[in-house]
Structures are given as C-alpha cells and as structure tokens.
N, C-alpha and C positions, 0 to 999 in steps of 0.2 A: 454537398457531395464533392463539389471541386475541391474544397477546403481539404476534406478526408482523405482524399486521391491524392493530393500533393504532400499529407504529410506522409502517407503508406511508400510512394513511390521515392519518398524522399529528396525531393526537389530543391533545386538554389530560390532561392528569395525570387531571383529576376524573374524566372519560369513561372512563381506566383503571381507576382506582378502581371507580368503578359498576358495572364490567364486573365484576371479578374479587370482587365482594360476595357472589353465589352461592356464589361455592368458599368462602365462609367468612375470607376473606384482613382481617385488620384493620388495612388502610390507614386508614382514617378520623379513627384518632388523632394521628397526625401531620400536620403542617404543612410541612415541608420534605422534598425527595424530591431525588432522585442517580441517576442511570443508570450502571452499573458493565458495561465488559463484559471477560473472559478469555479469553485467548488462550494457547497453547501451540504445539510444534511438533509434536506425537504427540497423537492422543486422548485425550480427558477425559471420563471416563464418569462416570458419578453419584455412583458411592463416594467419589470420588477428590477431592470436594467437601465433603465431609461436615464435614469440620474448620472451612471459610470459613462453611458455615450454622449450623456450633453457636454458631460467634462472633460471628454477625449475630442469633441470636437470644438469645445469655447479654448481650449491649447492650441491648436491648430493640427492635433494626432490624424491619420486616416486610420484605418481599421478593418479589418474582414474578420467577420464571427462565425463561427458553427455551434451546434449545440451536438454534443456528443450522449449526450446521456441525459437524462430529466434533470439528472443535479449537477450534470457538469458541462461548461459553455469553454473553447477556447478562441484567442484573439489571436490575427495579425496585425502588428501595430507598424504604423509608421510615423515615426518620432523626428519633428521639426529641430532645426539648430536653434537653440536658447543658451541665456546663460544657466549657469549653473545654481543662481538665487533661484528661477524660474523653475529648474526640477525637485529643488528642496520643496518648491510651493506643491507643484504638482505632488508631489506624494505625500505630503501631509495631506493633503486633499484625497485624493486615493485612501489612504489610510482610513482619515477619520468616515469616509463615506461606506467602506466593506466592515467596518469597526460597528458601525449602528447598525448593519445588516447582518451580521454575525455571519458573515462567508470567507474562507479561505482564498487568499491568489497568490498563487506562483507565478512569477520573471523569469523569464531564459537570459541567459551573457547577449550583451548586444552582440548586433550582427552588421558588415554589410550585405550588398545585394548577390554576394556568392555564400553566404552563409546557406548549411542546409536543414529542412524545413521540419525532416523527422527530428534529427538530433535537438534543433530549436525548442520543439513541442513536448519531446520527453521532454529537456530539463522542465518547462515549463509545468506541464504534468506531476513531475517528480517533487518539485520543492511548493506544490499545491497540497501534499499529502503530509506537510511537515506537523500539523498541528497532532496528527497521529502521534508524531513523537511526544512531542514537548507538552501538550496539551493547551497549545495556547492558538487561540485564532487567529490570520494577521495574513501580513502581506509578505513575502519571503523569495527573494532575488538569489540565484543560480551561483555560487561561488565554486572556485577551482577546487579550494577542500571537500568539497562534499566527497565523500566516500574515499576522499584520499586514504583512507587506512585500511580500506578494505585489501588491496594485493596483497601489501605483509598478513592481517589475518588471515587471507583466503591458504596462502601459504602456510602459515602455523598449524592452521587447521589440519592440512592435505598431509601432514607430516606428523602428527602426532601419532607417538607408538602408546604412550598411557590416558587413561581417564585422567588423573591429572595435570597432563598436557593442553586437554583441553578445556579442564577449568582455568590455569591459569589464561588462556587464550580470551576465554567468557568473562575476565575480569576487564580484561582489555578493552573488549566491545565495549565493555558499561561506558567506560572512559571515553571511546569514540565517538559515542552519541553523547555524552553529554559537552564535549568539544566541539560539534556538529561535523566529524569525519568522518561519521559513520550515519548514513542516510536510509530512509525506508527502505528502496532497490535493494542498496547492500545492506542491509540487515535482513532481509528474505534469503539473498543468495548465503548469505551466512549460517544461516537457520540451516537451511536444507545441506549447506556440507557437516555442520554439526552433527544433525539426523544421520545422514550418511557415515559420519566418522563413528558415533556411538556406534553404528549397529556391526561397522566394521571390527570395533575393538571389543565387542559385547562376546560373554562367556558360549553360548547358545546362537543358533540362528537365529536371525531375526527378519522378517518380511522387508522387501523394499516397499516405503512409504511415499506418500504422493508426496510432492515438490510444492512449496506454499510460494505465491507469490507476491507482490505487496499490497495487491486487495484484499488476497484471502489474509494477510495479517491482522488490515485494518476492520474487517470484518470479527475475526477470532481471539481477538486482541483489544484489550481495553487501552495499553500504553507499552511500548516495548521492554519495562520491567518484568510486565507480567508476563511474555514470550521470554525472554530471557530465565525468569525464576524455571520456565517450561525445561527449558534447557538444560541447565540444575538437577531439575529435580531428573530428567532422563540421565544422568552423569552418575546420580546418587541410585538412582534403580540398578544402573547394570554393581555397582558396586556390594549393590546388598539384592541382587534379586532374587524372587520368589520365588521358589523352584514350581515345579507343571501342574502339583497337585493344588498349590494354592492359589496358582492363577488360576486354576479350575473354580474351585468355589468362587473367588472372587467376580469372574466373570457371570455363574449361574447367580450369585447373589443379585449382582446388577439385574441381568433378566428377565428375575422375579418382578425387580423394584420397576422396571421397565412395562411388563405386561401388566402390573396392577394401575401404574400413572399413566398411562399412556395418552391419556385424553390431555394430559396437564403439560404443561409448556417443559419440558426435557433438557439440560443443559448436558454435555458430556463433561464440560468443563465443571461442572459441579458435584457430578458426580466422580470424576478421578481426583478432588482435592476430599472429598468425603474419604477415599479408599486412599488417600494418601501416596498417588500415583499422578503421573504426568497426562492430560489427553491423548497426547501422540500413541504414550505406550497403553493407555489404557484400550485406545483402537486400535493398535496391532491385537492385543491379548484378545479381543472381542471378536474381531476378523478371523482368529486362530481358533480359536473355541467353537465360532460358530457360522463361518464362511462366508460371511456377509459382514458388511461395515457395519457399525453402533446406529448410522443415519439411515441404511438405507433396511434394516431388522423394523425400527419404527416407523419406518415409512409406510411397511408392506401390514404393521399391526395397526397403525390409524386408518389403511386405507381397507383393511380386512374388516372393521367394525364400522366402515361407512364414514369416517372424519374426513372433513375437509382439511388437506394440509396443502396450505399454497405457497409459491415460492418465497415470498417473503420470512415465513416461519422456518423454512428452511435455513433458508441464510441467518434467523437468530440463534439458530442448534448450532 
C-alpha cells in the first residue's frame, strides 16, 4: 500500500526512499533508480519470482515490489555503479530468465532521487503492454519516441473536414506502430478521436460512444491491426451507410441470433464481421434499436433463464 500511495500521489524517488527506511530497505546507496513492472497472462504468485529477486540481489540491485493485480507485480529498483560489460550481462540474464517464463517487463528512463514515481511507473506500465502490439513477449525499456507521433496525428485528426482525411491519417498510424512511435496509450487516445471524428463527419447523428482505454484495447483486440482494420471499416460505413430501415432488420436479425444462442459463448466482434459491419458501429445500431447495449440485452437474457455469466465471460464478449 506505501508502494501504491507513492505512485497515486506521485512522489520523488527520495520521498520513496524515506518511506521504505523503516522496513530496513537500503535504497540509500545508490544514485540511479528504474521502475520495472511484470506482467503475465495467468497469475504470478511469489514463488514464482524468486529466481528475478536472487538476480537483483547476486548484482547488488535493492528493490521494493507491490503486487498490483494477480498478473501484474511492479518494482522499485535501485541500480548499483558497474561498468557497462556488467549491464550488458545483467540483461541478457533478465532476458533469458522472463524468456523461459513467458512474462512481459517494462523499464522506465533512468532516474535520479528527484525523478517522479507516477511518471516512472506509467512508463514502466506502458512499455509492459508492448507485446500487445507486436506480439512478441520480452523485455522493453522506455524510449523518448514512444508515441512521439502522436501530437501531429492527434492534430490531423482534430482537423479533418473529410472521411478521407482520416484515412490518409489511419495510414500514418500503421506506420507509427510499426516504427515504435506510436504506443498502446496513444493508440487508445487515437482510437477514440477517430470514433469521435467519424461521428462528427457522419451523414446522420450518431450516439457518443464510450472512450476505450488501453486495457479495454488489449482485452478487444487480438493486435492493433485488427483495431485499426475497426477503424476502416467505421470510415468505409459512414461512406456507404445503411439507411434506418436496414439497420432495422440487421439489428432484429442479430436478436433473433441472439435470443436462440444465448446459452453459447457470443462474440460481438463476430457477429459485426458476419454483417459486414464494424463492433463499434454494430453497438451504436444495437443501442439505437433497442436501448440497451449488445452486452448488457445478453446479460439480462442469460440471467432471465438462470445462466451463470461471471465477469470473466464478460470480459471475453
């Protein structure tokens, strides 16, 4: 809980320090400090660390850990003077040790003892969620490019009088993730001025939609192509869309499909590549049709026929 406090309140390193002087912790000796945090797709219990903490401390590292969620632990490090052969060893060691455990870690920019603790922990956090992108598991250290591209998109975006102003914009994005300038965060924050720019330049009203953030991506999203292709395809709807009567059947069509499967695992995402439609817009149309969102009409029809639907299922819809 001290750990969580300092990163909320966003504290210097030293204030960290200070803190954790009680428990006996010998941050003091060192000068330069790193925010590490670990992520997995399964729980990560204590044991199962054991091997990253002999290693942090057979280097001479100190450390403070929290456990923020079942599958995610982040560190306070404090990083001894060596040479520079010494940290090439340390991370191959690192490496090949989260490599056999198939766990994700993000690095924050070093710090000294005025560096501050939230800023630290996002990057830390942030460049943990890379494999989201790229699909590759691994160790992934904080660079100044990350999302360096996002102001000019954010911009392009905010500006755009046509649909295809903001295709050519979506092409751009591809370009920045695969350069790494475009990062999880800002591909969220991107996402959602997309959403918001579509609906501004769309023929028809359109509902404001909820704001995705970069969990709900990596939860909705198999790899940022596929949120992108989302993108697309909501560019190429308002271009050819379906006037009210068709969105009518299309919606009672789903419905139907809906009230007979409902016992059976439901994807929305499979059902709007069936219909040839985007998720986003397929849940506005749903919402509009029938006053309740696509999650929460099957919520109330599994829980009308007595189904257990627990949050985890929810989070696979």
């Amino acid at each position: 809980m001290k750990f969580l406090e300092a990163i909320e309140r966003d504290s210097t390193i030293q204030r960290m320090v200070d803190t954790f002087e009680p428990f006996g912790l010998p941050f003091k000796e060192h000068s330069r400090f790193i925010f590490a945090t670990v992520k997995s797709s399964s729980a990560i219990g204590d044991e199962a660390l054991n091997p990253f903490h002999s290693m942090l401390r057979n280097y001479g590292f100190s450390y403070w850990s929290g456990r923020f969620s079942p599958c995610k632990w982040s560190y306070l490090v404090g990083v001894p003077k060596v040479t520079p052969n010494v940290y090439t060893s340390i991370y191959k060691d690192i490496v090949r040790v989260f490599k056999e455990l198939g766990w994700d870690v993000g690095l924050s920019s070093w710090s000294d003892s005025t560096g501050r603790a939230g800023r630290l922990y996002h990057q830390s956090n942030m460049m943990a969620d890379t494999s989201a992108l790229n699909n590759k598991i691994g160790l992934y250290r904080y660079r100044v490019q990350v999302n360096a591209d996002v102001p000019a998109l954010r911009e392009r975006i905010g500006k755009a009088s046509r649909l295809e102003h903001l295709e050519a914009a979506l092409i751009d994005v591809h370009r920045g993730i695969d350069a790494g300038r475009v990062h999880l965060s800002g591909l969220a924050e991107l996402y959602n001025l997309f959403v918001s720019a579509i609906a501004n330049l769309s023929s028809r009203d359109v509902d404001a939609m909820d704001a995705n953030t970069a969990q709900d991506l990596v939860l909705n999203y198999g790899n940022p192509h596929d949120l992108l292709e989302d993108i697309a395809m909501m560019i190429a709807e308002q271009k050819k869309k379906p006037d009210d009567s068709n969105a009518q059947l299309i919606v009672e069509e789903i419905t139907r499909e809906l009230d007979r499967l409902y016992a059976h695992r439901i994807s929305l995402r499979d059902l709007a590549q069936k219909y040839f439609i985007s998720p986003n817009y397929l849940s506005h149309l749903f919402k509009q049709e029938k006053g309740l969102s696509f999650i929460n009409y099957l919520i109330q029809k599994k829980a009308g026929r007595g189904h257990c639907f627990t949050r985890e299922r929810h989070l696979a819809l």
